[in-house]
N, C-alpha and C positions, 0 to 999 in steps of 0.2 A: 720728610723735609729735604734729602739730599739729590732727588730727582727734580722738589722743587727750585734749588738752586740752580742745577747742571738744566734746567728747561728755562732759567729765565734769560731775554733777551739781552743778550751785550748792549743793543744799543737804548736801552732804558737803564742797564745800569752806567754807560759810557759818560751822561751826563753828570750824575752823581759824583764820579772822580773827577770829573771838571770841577764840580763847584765846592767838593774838599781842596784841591790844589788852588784854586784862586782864590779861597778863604782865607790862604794863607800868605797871596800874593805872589803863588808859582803860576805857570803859565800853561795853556792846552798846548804850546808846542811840545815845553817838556813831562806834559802826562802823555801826548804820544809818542814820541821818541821813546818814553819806558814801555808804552805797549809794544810798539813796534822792535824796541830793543828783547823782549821774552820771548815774543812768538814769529820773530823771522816777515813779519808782513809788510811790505812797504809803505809811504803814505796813501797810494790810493787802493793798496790791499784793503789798506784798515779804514777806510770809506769808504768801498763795499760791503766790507762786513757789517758795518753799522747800518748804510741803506739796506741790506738786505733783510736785515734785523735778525740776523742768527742767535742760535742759544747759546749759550756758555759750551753744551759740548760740543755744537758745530763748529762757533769761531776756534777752538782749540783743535778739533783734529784736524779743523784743515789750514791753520797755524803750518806756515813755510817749515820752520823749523824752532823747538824751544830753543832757546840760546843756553849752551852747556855751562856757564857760570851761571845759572838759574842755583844751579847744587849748590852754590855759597849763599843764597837768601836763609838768613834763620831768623829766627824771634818771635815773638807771640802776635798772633791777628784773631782777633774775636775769639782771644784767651786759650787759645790751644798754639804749640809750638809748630810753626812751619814746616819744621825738618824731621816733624814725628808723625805728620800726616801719610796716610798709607795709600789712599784712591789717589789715584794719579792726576785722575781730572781735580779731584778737589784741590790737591795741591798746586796746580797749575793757578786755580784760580786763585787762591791764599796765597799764592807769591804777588801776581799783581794785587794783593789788596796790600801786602807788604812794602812793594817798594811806593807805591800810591802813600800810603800813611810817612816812611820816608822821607820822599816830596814836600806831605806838607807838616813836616815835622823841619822841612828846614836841612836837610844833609845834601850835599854841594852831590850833582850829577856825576861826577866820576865815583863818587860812592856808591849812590842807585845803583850808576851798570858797574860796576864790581870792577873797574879799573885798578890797574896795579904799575905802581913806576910809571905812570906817564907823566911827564913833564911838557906840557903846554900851554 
């Protein structure tokens, strides 16, 4: 089961956290500004990755850069805790399924990206 995760397409799952976040009346700008906030890829990084239709561990290793306040995502995703995950990759992806749920759980964007003291 965990090869078939790390093999399946980003961009057939990409859709999927679209339409949890719009379910709940959040938006695809701010499902991607959270991808593009985790893995460092810009807007049309992250529109080639999906064209290209890479796997879960391709879009991640070639992921610009994880964003270092990833280490504060904790909490349960599909019942196991975040922050006890051990595969790297797998935790890569359990953080965006993290801050995706998040999202459409309704927590204001400076939460998701892990902002602190900004006043804006």
């Amino acid at each position: 089961m965990r090869q078939n995760i790390f093999k399946m397409s980003f961009s057939k799952v990409y859709p999927l956290y679209l339409q949890k976040a719009e379910k709940k009346k959040r938006t695809k700008e701010e499902v991607d500004t959270i991808i593009c906030w985790l893995t460092g890829y810009d807007e049309q990084g992250l529109k080639n990755q999906i064209a290209a239709e890479k796997d879960f561990e391709a879009f991640f290793q070639e992921a610009p850069q994880i964003n270092p306040a990833a280490s504060e995502i904790k909490g349960v995703v599909c019942g196991v805790r975040v922050e006890e995950i051990q595969d790297p990759l797998m935790h890569k992806i359990r953080c965006l399924d993290k801050l995706i749920d998040e999202l459409a759980k309704g927590k204001t964007m400076d939460k998701i990206l892990r902002k602190k003291g900004i006043s804006q």
